[in-house]
Rosetta silent file (secondary structure, phi, psi, omega in degrees, C-alpha in Angstrom):
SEQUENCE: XXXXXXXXXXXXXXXXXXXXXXXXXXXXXXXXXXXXXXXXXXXXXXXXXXXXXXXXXXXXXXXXXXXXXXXXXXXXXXXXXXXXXXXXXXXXXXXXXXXXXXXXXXXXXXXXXXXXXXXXXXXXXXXXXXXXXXXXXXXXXXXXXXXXXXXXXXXXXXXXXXXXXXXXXXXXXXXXXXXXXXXXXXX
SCORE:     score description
SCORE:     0.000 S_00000001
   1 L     0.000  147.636 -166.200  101.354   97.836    2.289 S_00000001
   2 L   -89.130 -171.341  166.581  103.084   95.184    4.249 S_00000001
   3 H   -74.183  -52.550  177.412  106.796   94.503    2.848 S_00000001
   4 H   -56.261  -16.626  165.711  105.717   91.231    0.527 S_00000001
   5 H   -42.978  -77.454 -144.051  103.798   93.410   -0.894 S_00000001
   6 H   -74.355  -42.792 -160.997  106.406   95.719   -2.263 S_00000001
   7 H   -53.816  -48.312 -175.872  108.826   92.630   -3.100 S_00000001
   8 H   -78.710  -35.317 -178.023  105.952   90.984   -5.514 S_00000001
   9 H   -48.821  -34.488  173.693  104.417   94.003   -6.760 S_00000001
  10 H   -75.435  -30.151  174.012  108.553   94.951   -8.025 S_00000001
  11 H   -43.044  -72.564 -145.201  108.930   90.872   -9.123 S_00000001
  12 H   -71.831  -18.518  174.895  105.736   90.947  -11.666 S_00000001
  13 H   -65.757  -80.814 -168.970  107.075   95.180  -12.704 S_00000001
  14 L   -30.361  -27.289  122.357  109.868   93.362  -14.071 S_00000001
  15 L    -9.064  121.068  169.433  108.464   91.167  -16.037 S_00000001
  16 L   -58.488  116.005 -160.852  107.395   91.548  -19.683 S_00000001
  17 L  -115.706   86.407  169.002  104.238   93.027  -20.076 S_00000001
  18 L   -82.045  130.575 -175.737  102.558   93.813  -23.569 S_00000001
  19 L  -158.609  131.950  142.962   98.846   95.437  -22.366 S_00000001
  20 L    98.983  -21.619 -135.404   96.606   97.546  -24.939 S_00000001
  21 L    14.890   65.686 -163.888   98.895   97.560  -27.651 S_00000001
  22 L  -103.604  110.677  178.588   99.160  100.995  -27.742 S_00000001
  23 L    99.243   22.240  177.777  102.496  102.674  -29.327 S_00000001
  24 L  -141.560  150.423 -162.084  104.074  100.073  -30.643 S_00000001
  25 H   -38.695  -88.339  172.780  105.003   98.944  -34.082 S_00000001
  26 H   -29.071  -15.264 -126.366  103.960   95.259  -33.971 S_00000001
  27 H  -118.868  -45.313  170.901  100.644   95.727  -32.891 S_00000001
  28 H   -84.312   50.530  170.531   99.198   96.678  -36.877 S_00000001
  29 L  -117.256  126.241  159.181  101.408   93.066  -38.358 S_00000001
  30 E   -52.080  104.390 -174.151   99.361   90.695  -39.397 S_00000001
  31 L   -27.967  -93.233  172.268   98.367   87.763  -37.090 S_00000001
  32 L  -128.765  146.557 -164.658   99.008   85.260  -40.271 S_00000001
  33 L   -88.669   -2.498 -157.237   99.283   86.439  -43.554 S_00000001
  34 L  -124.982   20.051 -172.038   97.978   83.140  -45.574 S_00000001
  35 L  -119.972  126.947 -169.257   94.487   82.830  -42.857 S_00000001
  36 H   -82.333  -24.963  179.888   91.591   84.154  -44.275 S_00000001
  37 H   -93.647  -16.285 -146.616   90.602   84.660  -40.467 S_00000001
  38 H  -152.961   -1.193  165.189   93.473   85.914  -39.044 S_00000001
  39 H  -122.016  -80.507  167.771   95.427   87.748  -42.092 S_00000001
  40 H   -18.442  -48.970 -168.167   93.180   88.511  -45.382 S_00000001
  41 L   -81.186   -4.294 -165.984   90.492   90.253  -43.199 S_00000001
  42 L   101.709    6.389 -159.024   93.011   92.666  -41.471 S_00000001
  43 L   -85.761  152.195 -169.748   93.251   90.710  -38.180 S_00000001
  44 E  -138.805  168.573  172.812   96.519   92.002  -36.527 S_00000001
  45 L   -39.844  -31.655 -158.550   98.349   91.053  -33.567 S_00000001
  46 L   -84.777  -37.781 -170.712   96.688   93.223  -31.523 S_00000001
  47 L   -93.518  -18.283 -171.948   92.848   92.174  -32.078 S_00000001
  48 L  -149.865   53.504 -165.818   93.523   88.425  -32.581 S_00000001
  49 L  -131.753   15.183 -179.883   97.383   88.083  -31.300 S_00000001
  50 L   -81.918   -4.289  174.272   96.889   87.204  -27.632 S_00000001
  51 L   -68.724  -83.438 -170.320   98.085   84.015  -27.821 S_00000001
  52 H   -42.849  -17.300 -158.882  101.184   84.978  -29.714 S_00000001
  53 H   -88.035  -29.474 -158.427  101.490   87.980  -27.440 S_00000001
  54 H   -94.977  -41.011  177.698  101.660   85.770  -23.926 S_00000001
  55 H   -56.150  -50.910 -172.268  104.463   83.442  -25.996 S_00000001
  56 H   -69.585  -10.136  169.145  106.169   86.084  -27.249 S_00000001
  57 H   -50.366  -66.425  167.096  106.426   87.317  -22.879 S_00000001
  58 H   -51.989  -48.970  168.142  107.884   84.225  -22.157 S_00000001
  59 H   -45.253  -55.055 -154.597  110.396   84.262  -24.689 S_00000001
  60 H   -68.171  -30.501  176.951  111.342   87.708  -23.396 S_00000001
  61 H   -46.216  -39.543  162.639  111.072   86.400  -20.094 S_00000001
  62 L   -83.676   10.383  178.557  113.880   84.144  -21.093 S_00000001
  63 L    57.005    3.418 -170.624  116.252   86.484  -23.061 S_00000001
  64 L   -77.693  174.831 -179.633  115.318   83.815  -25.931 S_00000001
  65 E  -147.440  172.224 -112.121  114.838   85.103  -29.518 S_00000001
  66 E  -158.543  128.675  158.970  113.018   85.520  -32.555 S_00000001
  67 L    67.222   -2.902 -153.038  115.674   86.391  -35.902 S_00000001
  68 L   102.504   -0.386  176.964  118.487   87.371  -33.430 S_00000001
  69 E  -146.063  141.099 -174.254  116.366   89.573  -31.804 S_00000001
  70 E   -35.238  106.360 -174.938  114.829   90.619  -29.000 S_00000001
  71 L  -114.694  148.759 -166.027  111.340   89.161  -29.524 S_00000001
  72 L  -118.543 -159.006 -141.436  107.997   90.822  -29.072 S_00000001
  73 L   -93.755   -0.427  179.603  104.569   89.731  -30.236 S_00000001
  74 L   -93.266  -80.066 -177.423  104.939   90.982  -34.034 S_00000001
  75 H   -46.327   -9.069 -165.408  108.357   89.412  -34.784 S_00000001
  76 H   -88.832  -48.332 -131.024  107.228   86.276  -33.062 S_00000001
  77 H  -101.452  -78.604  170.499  103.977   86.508  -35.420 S_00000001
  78 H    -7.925  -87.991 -168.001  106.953   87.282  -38.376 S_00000001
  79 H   -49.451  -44.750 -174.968  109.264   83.637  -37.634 S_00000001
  80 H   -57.559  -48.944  174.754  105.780   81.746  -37.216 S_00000001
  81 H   -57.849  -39.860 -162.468  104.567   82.574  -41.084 S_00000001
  82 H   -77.304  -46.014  179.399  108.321   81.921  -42.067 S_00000001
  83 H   -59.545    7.107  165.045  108.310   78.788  -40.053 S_00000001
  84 L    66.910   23.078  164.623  104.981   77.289  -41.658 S_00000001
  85 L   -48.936  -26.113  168.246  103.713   78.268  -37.610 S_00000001
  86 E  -117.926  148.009  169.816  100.093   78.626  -38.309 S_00000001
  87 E  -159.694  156.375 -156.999   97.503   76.775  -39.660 S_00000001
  88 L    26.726   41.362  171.706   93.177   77.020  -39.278 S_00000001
  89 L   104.842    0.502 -176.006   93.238   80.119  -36.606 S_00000001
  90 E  -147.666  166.932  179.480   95.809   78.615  -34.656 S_00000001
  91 E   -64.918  111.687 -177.596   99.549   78.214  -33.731 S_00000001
  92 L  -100.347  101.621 -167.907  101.097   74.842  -34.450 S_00000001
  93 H   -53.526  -71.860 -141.629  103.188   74.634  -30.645 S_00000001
  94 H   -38.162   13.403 -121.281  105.326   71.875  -31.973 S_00000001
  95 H  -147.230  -38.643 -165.039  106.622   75.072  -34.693 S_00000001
  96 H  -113.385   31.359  163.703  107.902   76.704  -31.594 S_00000001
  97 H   -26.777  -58.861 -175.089  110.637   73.745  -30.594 S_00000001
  98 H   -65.985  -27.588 -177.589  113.315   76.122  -32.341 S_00000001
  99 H  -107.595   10.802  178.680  113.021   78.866  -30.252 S_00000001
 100 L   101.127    1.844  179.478  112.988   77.150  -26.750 S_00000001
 101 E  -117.649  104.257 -152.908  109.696   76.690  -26.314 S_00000001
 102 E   -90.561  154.044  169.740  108.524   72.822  -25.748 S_00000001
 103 E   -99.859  179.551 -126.056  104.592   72.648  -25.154 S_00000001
 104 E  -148.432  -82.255 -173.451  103.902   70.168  -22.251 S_00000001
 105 E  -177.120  140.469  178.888  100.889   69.620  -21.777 S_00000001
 106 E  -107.795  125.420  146.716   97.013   71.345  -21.311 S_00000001
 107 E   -84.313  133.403  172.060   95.005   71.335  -18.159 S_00000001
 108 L  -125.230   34.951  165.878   91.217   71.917  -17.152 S_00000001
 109 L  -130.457  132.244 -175.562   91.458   71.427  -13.614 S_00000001
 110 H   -54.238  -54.335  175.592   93.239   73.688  -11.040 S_00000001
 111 H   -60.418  -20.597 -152.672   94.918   70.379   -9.058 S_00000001
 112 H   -81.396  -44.638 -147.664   95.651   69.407  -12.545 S_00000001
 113 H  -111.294  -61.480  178.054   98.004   72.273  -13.112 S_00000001
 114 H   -17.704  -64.232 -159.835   98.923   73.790   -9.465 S_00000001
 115 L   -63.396    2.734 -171.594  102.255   71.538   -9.097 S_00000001
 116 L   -96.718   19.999 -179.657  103.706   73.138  -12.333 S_00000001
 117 L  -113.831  118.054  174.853  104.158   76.901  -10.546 S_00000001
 118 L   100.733   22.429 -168.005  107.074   77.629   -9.491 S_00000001
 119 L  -106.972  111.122  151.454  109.127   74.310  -11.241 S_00000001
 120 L   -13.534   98.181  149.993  112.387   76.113  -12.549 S_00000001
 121 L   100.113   -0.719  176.799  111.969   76.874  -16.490 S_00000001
 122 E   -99.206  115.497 -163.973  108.135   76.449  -16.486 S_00000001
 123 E  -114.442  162.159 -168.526  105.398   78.316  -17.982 S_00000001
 124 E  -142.153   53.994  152.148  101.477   78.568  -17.510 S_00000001
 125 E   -44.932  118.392  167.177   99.041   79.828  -20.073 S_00000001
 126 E   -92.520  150.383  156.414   95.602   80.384  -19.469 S_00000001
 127 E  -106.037   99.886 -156.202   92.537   79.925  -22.072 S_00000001
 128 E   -98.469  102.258  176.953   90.277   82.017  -20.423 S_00000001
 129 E   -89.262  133.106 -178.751   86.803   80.663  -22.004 S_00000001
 130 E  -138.281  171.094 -177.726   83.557   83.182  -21.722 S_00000001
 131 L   -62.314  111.803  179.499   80.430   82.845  -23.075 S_00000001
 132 L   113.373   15.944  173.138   79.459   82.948  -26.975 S_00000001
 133 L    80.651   22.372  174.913   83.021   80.771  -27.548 S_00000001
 134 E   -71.952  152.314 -176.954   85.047   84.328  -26.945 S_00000001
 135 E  -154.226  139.983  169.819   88.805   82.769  -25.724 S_00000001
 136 E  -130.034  152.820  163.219   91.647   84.962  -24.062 S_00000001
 137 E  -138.787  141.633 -176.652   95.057   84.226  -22.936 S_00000001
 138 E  -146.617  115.884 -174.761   96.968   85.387  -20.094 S_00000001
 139 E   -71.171  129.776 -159.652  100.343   84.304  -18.939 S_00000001
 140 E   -90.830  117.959  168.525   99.382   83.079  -15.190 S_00000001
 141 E  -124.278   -3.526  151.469  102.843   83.771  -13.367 S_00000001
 142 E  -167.392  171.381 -154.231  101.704   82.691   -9.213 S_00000001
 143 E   -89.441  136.268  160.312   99.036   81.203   -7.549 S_00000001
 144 L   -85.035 -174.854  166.718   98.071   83.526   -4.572 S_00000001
 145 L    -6.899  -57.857 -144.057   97.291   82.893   -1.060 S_00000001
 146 L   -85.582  -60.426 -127.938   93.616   82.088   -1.361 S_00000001
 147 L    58.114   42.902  179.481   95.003   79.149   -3.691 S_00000001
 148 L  -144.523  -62.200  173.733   92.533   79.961   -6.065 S_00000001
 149 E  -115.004  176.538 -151.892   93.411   83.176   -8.224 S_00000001
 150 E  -139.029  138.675  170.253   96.460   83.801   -9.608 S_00000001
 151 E   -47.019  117.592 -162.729   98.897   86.744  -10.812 S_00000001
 152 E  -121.378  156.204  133.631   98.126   87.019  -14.516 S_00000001
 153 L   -76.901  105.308  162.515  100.081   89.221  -17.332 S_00000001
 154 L  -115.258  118.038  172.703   97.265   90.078  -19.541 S_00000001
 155 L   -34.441  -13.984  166.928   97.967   91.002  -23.376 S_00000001
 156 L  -136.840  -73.687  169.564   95.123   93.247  -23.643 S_00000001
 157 L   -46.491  170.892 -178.922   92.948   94.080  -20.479 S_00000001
 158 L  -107.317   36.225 -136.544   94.845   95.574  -17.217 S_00000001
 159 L  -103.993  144.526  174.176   93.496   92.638  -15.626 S_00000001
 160 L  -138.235    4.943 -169.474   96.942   91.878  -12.776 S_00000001
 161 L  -146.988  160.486  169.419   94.753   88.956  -10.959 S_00000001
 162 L  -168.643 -179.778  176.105   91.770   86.008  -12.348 S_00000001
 163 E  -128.751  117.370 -167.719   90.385   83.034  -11.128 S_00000001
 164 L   -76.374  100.365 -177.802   90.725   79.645  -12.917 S_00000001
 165 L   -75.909  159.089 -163.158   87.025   78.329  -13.504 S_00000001
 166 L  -126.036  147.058 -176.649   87.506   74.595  -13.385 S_00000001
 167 L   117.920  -76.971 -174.815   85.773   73.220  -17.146 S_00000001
 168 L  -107.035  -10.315  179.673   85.616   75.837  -19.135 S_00000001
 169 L   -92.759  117.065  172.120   89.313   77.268  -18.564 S_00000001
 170 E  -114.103 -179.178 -164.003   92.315   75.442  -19.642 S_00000001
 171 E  -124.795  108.100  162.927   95.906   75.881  -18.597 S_00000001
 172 E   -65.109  120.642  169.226   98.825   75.294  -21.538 S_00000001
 173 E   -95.957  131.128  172.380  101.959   74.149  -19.837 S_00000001
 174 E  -110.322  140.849 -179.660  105.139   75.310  -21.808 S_00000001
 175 E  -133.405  139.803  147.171  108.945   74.331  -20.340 S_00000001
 176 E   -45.103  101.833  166.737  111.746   76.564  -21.450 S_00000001
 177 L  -128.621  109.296 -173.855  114.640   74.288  -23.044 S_00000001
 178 L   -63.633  147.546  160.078  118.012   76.301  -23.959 S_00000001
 179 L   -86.200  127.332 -176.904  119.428   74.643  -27.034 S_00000001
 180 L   -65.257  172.755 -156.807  123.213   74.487  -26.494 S_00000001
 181 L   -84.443  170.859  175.367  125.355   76.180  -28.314 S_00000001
 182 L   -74.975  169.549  162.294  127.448   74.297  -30.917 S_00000001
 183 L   -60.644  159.541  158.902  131.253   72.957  -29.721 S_00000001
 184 L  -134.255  120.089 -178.064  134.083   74.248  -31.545 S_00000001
 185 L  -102.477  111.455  158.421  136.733   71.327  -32.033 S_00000001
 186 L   -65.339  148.843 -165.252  140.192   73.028  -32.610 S_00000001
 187 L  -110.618    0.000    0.000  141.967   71.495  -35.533 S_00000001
């Protein structure tokens, strides 16, 4: 291995990672509890949570939090039903304002997208589209070399690299905004 090697292979260890969901708690919690698709039938984080699971990364990626606590892809799952966060199968971003996470903007072109890696406070979901309408998500965190595929965290597969299909893939941009804390005015 050359030495850049070892420095990104130790960045992306460092990083929050959720993969398989195997031994952890969160993983049987109910996507949403009031969704006939994604609660009533059994659907849990784990089989239909990859969305919440790349959000809930970022947060950790950001020390941000979910109750006061360190949040993973269950508790995350948790604040959206108390926050009125889902509705028809899906996440309502504006829902996740309160916790630091502004959505941006969605891309389906690779130029479209590129200049947002590596902008201070900036995040990059893919929607990994496949054939028969199956959708994945995998937080994308750098473009390599080739300028084509890119370091991915993926929420289920061991997948550590992909390629950005131009079309059928889109890219969610998210930006990180701390809220400050309040002032205290001595009286």
């Amino acid at each position: 291995l050359y030495p850049t090697q070892f420095i990104i292979i130790f960045f992306f260890s460092s990083r929050r990672r959720h993969t398989r969901c195997s031994g952890v708690s969160w993983a049987r919690r109910c996507v949403q509890e009031t969704d006939t698709i994604h609660g009533q039938d059994g659907s849990t984080v784990c089989k239909k949570g990859p969305f919440t699971t790349c959000l809930a990364m970022i947060l950790g990626d950001e020390s941000l939090t979910c109750f006061n606590e360190k949040c993973h892809p269950g508790l995350l799952a948790k604040w959206l039903n108390e926050h009125d966060g889902f509705a028809h199968n899906s996440i309502l971003i504006d829902k996740l304002a309160p916790l630091g996470l502004i959505y941006q903007n969605t891309f389906f072109t690779l130029n479209e997208f590129k200049p947002y890696f590596g902008r201070k406070n900036y995040y990059v979901i893919f929607k990994i589209t496949a054939g028969g309408g199956w959708e994945h998500y995998q937080v994308a965190d750098a473009i390599d070399k080739d300028g084509f595929s890119f370091s991915v965290r993926d929420p289920y597969y061991a997948l550590q690299t992909t390629k950005f299909e131009d079309g059928s893939d889109q890219a969610i941009i998210f930006k990180v905004e701390r809220q400050n804390p309040p002032q205290l005015i001595s009286l």
